[in-house]
ROTITI-165831 format. One line per 8 residues: their letters; for each residue z negated, y, x negated of N, C-alpha, C, CB. Coordinates in steps of 0.1 Angstrom, whole numbers, m for minus. Glycine has a CB too. Layout:
% residues N
a	Z:Y:X:Z:Y:X:Z:Y:X:Z:Y:X  ... $
This chain:
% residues 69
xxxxxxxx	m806:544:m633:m803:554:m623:m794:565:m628:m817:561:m618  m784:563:m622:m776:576:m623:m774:588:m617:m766:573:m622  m771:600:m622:m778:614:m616:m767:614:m601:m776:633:m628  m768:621:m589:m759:622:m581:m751:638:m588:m768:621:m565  m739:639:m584:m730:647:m587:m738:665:m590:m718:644:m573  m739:673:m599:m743:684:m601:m758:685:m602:m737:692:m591  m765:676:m599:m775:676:m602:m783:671:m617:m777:672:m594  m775:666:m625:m777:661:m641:m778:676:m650:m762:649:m648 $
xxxxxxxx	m789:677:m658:m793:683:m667:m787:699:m666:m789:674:m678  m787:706:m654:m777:720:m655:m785:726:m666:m775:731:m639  m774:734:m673:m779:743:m689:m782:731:m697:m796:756:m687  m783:718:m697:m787:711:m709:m769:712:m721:m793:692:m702  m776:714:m731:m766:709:m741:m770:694:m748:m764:720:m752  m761:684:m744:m767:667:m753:m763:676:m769:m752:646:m749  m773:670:m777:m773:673:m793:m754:668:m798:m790:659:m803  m756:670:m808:m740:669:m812:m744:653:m825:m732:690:m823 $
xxxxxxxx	m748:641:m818:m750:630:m827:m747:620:m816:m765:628:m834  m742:608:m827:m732:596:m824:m741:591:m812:m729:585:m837  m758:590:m818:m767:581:m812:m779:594:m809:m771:566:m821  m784:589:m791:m796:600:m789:m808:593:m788:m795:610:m776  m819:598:m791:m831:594:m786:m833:593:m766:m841:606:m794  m843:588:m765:m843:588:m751:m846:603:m746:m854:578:m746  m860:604:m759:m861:623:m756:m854:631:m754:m865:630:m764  m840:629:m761:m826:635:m761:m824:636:m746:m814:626:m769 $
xxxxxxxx	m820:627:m743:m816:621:m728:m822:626:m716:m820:608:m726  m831:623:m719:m847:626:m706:m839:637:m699:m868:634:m714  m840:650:m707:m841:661:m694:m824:667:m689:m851:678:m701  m812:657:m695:m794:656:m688:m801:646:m680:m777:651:m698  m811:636:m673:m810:627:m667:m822:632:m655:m812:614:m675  m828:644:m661:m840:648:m647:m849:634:m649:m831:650:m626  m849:629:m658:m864:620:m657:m870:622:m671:m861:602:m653  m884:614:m672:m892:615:m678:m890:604:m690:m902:614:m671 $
xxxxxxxx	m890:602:m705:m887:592:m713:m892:582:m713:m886:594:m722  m899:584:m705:m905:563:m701:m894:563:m692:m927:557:m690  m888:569:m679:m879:562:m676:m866:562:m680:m879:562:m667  m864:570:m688:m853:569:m697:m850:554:m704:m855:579:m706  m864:551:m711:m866:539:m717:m868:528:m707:m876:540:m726  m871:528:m700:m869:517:m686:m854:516:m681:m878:522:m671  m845:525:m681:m832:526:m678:m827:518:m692:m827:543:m675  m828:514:m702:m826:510:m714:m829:502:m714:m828:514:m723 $
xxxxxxxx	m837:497:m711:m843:483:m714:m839:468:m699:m862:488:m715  m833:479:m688:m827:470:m676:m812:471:m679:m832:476:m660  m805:478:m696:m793:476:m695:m786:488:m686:m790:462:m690  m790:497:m682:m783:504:m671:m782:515:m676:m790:504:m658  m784:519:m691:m779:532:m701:m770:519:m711:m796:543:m713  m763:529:m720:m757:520:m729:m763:526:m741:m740:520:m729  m771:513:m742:m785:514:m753:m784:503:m764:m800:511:m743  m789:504:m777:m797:494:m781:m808:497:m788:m791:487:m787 $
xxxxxxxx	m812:487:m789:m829:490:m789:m832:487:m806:m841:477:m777  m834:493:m818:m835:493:m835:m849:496:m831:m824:505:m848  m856:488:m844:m875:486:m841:m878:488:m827:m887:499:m849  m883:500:m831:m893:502:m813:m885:515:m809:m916:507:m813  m875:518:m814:m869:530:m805:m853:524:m801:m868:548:m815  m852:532:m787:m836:529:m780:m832:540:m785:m832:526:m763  m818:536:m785:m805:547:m793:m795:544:m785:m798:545:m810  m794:554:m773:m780:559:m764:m772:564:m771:m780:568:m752 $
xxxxxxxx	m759:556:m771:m741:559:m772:m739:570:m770:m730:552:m762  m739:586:m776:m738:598:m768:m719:593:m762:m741:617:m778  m710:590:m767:m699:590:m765:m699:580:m752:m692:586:m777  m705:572:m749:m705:559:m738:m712:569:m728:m714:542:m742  m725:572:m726:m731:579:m723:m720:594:m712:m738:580:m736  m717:600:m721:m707:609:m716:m697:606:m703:m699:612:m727  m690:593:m710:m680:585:m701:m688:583:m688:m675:569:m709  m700:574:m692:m700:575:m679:m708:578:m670:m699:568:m677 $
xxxxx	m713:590:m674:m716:603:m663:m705:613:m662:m730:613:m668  m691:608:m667:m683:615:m664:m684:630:m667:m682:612:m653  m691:633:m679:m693:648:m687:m685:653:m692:m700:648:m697  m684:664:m690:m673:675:m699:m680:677:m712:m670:691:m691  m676:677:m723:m674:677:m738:m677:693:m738:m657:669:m745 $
């Protein structure tokens, strides 16, 4: 699920790292990190999954929510 236009994370700053946690994620996506991690796990973040935690692309990520830097 992708946010609709102005409504993703207003006042959030993403952390300044290559790779985020979902926790990271959760509140620029207005959802909760189970579905953060359900968005990761159907492929529909640009994720991969190391042991039991997913690690979002902040750089892919950005692209494509179309984020200003």
């Amino acid at each position: 699920m992708v946010p609709r236009e102005n409504d993703a994370g207003v006042g959030y700053h993403l952390p300044d790292k290559l790779l985020l946690t979902t926790q990271d994620v959760a509140p620029l996506l207005s959802m909760t990190q189970r579905g953060v991690t359900l968005q990761c796990a159907k492929g529909q973040l640009p994720a991969k999954k190391i042991a039991n935690t997913w690690y979002i692309n902040r750089a892919k990520l950005v692209e494509m929510l179309e984020l200003e830097e």
